[in-house]
Backbone as ProteinMPNN parsed JSONL, in Angstrom:
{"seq_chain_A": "XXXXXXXXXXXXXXXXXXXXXXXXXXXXXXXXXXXXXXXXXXXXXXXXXXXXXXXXXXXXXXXXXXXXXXXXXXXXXXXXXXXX", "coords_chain_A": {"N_chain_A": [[-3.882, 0.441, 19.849], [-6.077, 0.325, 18.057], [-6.936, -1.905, 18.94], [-9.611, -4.513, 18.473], [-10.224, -4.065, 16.469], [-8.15, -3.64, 14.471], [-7.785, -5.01, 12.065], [-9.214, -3.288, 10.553], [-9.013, -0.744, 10.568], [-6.356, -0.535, 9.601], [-7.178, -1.037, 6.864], [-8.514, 0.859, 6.415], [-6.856, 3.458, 6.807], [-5.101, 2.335, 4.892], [-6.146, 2.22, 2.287], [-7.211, 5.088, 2.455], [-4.475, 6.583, 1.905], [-3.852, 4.958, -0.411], [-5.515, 6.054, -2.421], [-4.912, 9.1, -1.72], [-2.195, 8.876, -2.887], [-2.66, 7.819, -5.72], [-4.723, 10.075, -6.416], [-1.886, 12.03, -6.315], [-0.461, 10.85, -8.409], [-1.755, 11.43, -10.322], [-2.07, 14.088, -10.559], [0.723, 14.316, -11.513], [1.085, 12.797, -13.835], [-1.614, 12.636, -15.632], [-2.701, 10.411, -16.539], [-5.085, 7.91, -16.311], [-3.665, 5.728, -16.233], [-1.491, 5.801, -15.242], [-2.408, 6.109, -12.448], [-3.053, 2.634, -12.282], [-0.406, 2.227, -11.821], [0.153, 2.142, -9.207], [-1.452, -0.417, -8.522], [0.216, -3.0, -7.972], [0.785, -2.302, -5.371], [-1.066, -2.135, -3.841], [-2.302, -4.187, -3.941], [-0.292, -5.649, -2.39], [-0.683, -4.292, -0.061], [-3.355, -5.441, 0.329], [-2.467, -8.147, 0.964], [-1.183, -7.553, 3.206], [-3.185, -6.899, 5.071], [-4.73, -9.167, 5.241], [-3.454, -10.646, 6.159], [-2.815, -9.646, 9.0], [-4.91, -11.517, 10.489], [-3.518, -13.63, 11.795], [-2.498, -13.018, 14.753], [0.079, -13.478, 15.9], [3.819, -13.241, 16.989], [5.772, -13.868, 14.943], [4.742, -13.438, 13.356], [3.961, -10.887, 13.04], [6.383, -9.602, 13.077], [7.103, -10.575, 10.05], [4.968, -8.468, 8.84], [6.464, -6.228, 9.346], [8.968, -6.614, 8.133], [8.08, -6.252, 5.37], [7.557, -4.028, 5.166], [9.419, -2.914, 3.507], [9.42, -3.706, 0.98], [7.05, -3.071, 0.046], [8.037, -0.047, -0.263], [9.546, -0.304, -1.67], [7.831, -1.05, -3.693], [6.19, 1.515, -4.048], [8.044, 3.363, -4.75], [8.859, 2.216, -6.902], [6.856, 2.697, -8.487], [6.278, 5.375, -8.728], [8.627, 5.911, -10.421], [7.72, 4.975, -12.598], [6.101, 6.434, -13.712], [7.076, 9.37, -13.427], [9.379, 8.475, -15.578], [8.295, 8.132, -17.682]], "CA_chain_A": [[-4.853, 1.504, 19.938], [-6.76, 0.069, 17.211], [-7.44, -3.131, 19.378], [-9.976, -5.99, 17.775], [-10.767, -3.165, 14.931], [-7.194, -3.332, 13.923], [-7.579, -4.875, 10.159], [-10.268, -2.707, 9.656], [-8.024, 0.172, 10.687], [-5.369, -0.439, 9.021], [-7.609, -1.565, 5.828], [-9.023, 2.195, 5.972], [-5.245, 3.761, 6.666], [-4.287, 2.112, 3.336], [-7.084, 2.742, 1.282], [-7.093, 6.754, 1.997], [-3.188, 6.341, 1.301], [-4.044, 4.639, -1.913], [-6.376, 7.31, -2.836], [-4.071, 10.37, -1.941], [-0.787, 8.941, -3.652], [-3.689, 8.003, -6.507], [-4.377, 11.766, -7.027], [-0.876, 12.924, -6.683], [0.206, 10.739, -9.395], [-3.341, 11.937, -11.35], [-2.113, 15.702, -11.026], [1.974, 14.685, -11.864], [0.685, 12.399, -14.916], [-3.028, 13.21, -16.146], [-3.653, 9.688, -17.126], [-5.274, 6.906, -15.2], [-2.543, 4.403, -16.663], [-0.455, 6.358, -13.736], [-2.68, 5.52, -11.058], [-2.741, 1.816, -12.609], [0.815, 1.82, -11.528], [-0.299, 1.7, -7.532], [-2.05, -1.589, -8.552], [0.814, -3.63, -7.263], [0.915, -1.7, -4.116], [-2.67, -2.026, -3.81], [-2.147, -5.902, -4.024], [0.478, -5.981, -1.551], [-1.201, -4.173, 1.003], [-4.359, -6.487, 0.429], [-1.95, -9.441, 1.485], [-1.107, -7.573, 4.478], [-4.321, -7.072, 5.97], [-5.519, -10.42, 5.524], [-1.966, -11.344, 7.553], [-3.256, -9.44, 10.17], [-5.862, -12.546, 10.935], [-2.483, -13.862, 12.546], [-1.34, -12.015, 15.998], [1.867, -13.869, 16.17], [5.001, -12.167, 17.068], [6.852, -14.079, 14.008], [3.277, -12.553, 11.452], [4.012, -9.269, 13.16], [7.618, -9.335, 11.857], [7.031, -10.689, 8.43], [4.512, -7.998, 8.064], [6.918, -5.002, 9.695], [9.743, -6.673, 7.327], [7.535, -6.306, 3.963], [7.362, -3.003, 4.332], [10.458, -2.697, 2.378], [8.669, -4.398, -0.313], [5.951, -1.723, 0.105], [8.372, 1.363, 0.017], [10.028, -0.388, -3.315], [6.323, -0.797, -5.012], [5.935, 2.527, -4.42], [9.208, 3.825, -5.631], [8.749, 2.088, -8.424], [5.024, 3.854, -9.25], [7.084, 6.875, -9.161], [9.579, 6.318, -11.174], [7.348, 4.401, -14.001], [5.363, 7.806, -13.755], [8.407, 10.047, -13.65], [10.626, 7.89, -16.046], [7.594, 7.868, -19.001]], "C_chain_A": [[-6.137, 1.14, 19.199], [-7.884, -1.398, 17.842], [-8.262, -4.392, 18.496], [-10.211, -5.404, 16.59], [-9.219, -2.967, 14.335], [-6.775, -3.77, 12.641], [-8.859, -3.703, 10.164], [-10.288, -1.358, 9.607], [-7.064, 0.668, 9.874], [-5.325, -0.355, 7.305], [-8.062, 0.136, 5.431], [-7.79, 3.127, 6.263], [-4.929, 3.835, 4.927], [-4.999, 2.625, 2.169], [-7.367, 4.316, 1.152], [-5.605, 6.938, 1.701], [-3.636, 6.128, 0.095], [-4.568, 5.998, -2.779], [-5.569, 8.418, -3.062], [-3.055, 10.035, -2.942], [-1.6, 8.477, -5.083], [-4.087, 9.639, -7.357], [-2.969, 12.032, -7.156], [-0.113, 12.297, -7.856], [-0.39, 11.577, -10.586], [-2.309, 13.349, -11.738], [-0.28, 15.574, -12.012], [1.71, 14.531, -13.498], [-0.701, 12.997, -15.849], [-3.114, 12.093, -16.644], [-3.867, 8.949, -15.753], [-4.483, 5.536, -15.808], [-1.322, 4.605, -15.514], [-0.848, 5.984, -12.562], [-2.56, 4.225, -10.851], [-1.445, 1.202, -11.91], [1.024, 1.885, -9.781], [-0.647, 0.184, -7.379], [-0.962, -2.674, -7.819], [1.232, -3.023, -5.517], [-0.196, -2.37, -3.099], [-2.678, -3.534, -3.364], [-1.268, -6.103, -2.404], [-0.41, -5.381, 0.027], [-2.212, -4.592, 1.645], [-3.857, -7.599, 1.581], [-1.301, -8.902, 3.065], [-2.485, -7.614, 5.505], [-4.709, -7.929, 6.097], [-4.494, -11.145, 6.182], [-2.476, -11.057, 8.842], [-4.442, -10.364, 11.313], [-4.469, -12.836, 12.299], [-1.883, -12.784, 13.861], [-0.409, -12.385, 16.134], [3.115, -13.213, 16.238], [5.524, -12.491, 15.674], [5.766, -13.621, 13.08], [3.923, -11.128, 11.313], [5.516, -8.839, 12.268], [7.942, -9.167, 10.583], [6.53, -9.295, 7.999], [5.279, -6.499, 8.202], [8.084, -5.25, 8.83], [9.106, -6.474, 5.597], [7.099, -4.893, 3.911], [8.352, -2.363, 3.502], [9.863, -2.666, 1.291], [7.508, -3.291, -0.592], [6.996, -0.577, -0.528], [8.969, 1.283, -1.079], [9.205, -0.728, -4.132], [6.089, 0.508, -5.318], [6.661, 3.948, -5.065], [8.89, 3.688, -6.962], [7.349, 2.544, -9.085], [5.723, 4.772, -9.648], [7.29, 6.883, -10.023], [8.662, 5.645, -12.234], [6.38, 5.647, -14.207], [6.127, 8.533, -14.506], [9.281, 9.89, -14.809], [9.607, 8.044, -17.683], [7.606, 8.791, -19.903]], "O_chain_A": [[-7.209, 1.571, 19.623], [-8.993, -1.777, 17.466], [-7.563, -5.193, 17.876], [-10.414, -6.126, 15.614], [-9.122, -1.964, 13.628], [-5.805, -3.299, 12.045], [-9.243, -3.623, 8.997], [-11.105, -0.696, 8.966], [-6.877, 1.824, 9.494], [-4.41, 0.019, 6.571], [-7.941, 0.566, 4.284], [-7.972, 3.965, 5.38], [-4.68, 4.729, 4.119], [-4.523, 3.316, 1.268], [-7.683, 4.832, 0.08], [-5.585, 7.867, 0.894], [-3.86, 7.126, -0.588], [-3.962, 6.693, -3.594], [-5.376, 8.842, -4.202], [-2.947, 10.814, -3.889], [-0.889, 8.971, -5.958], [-3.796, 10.085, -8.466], [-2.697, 12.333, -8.319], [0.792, 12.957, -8.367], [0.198, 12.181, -11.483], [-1.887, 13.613, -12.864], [0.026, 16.375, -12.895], [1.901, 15.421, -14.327], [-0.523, 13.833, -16.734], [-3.793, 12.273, -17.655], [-3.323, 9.093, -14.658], [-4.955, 4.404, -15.692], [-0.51, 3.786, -15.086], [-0.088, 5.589, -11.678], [-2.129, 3.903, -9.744], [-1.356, 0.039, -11.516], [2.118, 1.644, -9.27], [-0.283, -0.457, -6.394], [-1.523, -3.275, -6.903], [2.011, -3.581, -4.744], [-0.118, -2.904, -1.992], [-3.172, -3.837, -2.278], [-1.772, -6.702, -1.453], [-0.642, -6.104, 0.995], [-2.405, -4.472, 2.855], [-4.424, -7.906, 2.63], [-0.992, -9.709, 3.941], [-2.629, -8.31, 6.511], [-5.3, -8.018, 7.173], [-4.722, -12.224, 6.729], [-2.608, -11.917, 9.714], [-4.744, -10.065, 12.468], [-4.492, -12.351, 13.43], [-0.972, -11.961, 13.765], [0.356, -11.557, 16.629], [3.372, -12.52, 15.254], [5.794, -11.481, 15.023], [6.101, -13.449, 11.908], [4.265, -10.454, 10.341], [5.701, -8.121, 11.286], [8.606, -8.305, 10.007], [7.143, -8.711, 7.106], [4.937, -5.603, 7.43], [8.57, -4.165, 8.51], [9.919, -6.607, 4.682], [6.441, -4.45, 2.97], [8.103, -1.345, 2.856], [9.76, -1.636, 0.624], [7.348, -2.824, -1.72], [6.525, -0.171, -1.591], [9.147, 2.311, -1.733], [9.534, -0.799, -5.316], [5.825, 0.869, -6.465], [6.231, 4.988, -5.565], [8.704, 4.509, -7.86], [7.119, 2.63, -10.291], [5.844, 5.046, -10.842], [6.65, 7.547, -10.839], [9.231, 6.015, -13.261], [5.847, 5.565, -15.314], [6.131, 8.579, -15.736], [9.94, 10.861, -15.182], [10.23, 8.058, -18.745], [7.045, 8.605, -20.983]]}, "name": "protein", "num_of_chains": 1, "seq": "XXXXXXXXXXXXXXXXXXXXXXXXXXXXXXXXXXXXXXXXXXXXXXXXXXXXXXXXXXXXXXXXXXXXXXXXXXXXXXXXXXXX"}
């Protein structure tokens, strides 16, 4: 859907993501040492968009298998939020 604009799609996707789960840590925590704790998220989702150079069926996989890796960065924001 996104066609030849599809990192630059996906790059603005992540970045209002970032942002929202950004505030909702803001309002759980009240510091910015909480939002801090996205920073590896933040990273990871960097290294996907610049995957996206690659159309390859075996890129597309890697990058539909790393979202595990995504869904346990952002677990773990939580819980280093949650757990402090």
């Amino acid at each position: 859907a996104l066609g030849h604009r599809a990192r630059r799609g996906v790059a603005a996707f992540y970045a209002v993501a970032l942002v929202l789960w950004g505030a909702a840590l803001w309002l759980v925590a009240g510091q910015a040492l909480a939002v801090l704790a996205l920073l590896p998220l933040a990273i990871h989702f960097g290294w996907q968009v610049m995957k996206l150079a690659d159309t390859s069926p075996a890129t597309a996989l890697i990058l539909f298998r790393s979202n595990r890796l995504a869904g346990a960065l952002w677990a773990a924001a939580c819980a280093s939020v949650g757990l402090a």
